[in-house]
N, C-alpha and C positions, 0 to 999 in steps of 0.2 A: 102241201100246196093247195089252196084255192083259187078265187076267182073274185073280180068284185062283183062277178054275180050271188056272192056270198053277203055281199056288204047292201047292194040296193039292187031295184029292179032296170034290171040292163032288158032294154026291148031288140029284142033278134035272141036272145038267150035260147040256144037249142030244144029245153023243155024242161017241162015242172021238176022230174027226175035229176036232172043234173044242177037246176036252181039249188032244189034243196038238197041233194049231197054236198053243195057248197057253202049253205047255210050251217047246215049238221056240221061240217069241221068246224067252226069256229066254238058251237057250244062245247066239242070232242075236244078241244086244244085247250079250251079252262079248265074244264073238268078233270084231262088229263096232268096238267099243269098242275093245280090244285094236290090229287093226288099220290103225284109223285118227287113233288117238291124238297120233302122230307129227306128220300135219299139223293138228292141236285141233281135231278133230272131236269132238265126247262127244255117246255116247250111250247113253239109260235108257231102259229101261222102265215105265211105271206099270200095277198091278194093280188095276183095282175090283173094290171088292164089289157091293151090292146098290146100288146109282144110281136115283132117278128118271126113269126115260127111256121112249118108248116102245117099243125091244127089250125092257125087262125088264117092263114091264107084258104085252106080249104073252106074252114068255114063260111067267110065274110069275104073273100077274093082278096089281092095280093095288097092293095089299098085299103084295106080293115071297113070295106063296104063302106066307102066315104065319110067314116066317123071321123077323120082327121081333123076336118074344121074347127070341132066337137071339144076334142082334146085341148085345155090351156094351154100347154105346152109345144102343144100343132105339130106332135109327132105320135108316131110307134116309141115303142122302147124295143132296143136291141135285147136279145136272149142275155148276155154278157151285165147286163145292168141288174137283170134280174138274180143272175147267179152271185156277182159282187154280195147283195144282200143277205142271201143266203148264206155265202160264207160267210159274211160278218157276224150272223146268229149264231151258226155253229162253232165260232171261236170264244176265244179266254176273252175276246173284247166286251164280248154283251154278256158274260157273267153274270147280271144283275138282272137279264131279262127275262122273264118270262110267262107265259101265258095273254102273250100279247098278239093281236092280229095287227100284222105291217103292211099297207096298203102301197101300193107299187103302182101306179096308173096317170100322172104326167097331172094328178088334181082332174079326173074324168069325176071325180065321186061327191066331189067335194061342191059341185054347183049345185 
C-alpha cells in the first residue's frame, strides 16, 4: 500500500519522511516484481487518494480538509472500494499483472 503522495506532490502531505517511504514503494514494487517474476510471484502497488478512514479524518478532519471540491469525482472513496481492488490483485483474475502501481483517488492526480 502507498499513497498518491507517492505518485505527485500532495500539499498537506504530513512530511518528507513519509513522501518518500511512498515514493520508495513504488521503485520496491518493480524491482521486487522484476525479481521475483521467475518463480510467479507478482507484485503491485495500490495508491489512495482521499479514503474514509480514520487516519485521514484525523489527519485532514472528517471532510478530507475541504479537498472535496478538488476531487473529479466530488467524493471520498469508501474503505470497501479500496479493498475490492485489492482483492482483485490478489486473485487468479489479474494473473498477468504485475509490477504495476494502481492508482485509486476518484482522478485527484490526473489534473
Amino acid at each position: 500500500m502507498s499513497s498518491t503522495a507517492g505518485m505527485v506532490s500532495i500539499v498537506g502531505s504530513p512530511n518528507v519522511a513519509y513522501v518518500g517511504s511512498k515514493f520508495a514503494s513504488r521503485g520496491m514494487t518493480k524491482h521486487v516484481a522484476v525479481q521475483y517474476g521467475p518463480d510467479n510471484i507478482r507484485v503491485n502497488s495500490v495508491h489512495p487518494g482521499y479514503i474514509k478512514t480514520p487516519m485521514m479524518a484525523a489527519a485532514s478532519g472528517a471532510d478530507g480538509g475541504g479537498i472535496v471540491p478538488s476531487i473529479p469525482l466530488r467524493r471520498m472513496a469508501e474503505p470497501e472500494e479500496v479493498s475490492k481492488l485489492v482483492l482483485f490483485l490478489a486473485s487468479d483474475d489479474s494473473s498477468y499483472i504485475s509490477g504495476m502501481e494502481h492508482v485509486i483517488d476518484a482522478g485527484l492526480t490526473a489534473q
